[in-house]
C-alpha positions as CSV (number, residue, x, y, z in Angstrom):
1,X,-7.9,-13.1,-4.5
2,X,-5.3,-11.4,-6.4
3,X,-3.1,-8.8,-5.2
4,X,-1.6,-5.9,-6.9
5,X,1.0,-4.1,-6.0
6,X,1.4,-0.6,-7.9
7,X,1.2,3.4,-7.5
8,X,-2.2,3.9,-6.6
9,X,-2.2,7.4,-7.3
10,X,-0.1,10.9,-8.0
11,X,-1.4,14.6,-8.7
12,X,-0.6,18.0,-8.1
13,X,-3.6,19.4,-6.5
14,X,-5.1,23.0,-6.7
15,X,-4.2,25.1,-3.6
16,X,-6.5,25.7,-1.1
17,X,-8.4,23.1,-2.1
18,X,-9.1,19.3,-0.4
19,X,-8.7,16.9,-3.3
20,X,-9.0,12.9,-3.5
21,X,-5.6,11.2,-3.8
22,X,-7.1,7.7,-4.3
23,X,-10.7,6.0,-4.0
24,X,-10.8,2.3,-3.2
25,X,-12.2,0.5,-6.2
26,X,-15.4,-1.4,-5.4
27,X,-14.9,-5.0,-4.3
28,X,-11.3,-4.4,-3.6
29,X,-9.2,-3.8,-0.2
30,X,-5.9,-1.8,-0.1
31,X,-2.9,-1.7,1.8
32,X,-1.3,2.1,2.0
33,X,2.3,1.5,2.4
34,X,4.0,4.8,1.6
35,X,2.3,8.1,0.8
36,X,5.2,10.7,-0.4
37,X,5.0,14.5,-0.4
38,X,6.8,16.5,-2.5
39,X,7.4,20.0,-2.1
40,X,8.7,21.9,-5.7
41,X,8.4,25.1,-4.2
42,X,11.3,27.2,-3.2
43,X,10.0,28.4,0.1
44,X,8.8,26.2,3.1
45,X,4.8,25.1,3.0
46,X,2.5,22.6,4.4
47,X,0.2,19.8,3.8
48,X,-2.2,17.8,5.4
49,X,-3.8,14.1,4.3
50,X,-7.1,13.4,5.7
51,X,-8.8,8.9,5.4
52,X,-12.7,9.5,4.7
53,X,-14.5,6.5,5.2
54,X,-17.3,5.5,2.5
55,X,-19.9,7.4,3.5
56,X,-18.2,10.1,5.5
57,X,-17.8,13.5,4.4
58,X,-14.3,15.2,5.1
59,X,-14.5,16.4,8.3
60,X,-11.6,17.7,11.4
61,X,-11.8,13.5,12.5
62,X,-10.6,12.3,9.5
63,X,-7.0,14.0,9.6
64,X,-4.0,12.0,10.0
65,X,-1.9,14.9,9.3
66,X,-2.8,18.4,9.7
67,X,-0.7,21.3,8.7
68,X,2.4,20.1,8.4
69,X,5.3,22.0,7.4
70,X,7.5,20.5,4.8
71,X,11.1,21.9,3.9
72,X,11.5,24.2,0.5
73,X,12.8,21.6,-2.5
74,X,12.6,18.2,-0.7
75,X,9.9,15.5,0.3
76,X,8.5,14.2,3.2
77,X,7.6,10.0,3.1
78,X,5.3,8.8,5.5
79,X,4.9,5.3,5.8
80,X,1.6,4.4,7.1
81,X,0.7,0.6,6.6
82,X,-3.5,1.1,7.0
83,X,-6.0,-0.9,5.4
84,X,-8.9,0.7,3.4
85,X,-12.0,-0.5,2.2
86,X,-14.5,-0.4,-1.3
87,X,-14.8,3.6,-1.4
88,X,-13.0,4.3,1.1
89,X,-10.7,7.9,-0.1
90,X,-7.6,9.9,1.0
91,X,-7.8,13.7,0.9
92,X,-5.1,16.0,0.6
93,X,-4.4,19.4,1.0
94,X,-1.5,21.9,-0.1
95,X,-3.3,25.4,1.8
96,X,-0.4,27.2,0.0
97,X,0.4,26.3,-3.2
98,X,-0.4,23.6,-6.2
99,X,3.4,22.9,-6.5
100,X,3.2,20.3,-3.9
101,X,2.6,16.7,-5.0
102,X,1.4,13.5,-4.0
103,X,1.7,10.0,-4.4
104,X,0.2,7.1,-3.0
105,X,1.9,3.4,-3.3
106,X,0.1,-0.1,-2.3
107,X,-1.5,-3.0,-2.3
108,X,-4.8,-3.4,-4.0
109,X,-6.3,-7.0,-2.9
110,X,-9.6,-7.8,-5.2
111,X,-11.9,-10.7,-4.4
């Protein structure tokens, strides 16, 4: 098994608009450890970051952060730890504005 540890993912979604940060690769596990939010706007907005297992289509169960606000200029980390699976996905969502980014950093563990 060989791990990788690396940025998993980064974009600038569209607003209004639920997006996939990062899909599991097949045959591979990962290990979340941080997932940062950057707002660049110049007024106060929200987010919210949803885990869809394979299979699943995003749905209210899925959220592990719903609306929440996050200060003009700066960032919010949240540092998770969870485990995901082949094809698993996390969703995001900026309901305001496509000047707030995401990144995703891990572990991917392939067999």
């Amino acid at each position: 098994m060989a791990n990788n540890f690396k940025v998993l993912s980064q974009i600038a979604p569209a607003a209004n608009t639920a997006n996939t940060l990062y899909t599991v690769p097949a045959n591979t596990q990962t290990i979340i450890t941080s997932l940062n939010v950057c707002n660049q706007d110049n007024v106060n907005r929200t987010f919210s970051v949803a885990v869809v297992p394979n299979g699943n289509t995003l749905s209210s169960k899925h959220y592990i952060a719903y609306q929440v606000s996050i200060n003009a200029s700066s960032y919010s980390p949240l540092s998770l730890g969870f485990s995901l699976n082949s094809n698993d996905s996390i969703v995001v969502v900026s309901p305001n504005t496509a000047n707030v980014s995401f990144g995703a950093f891990g572990i991917e563990i392939t067999s």
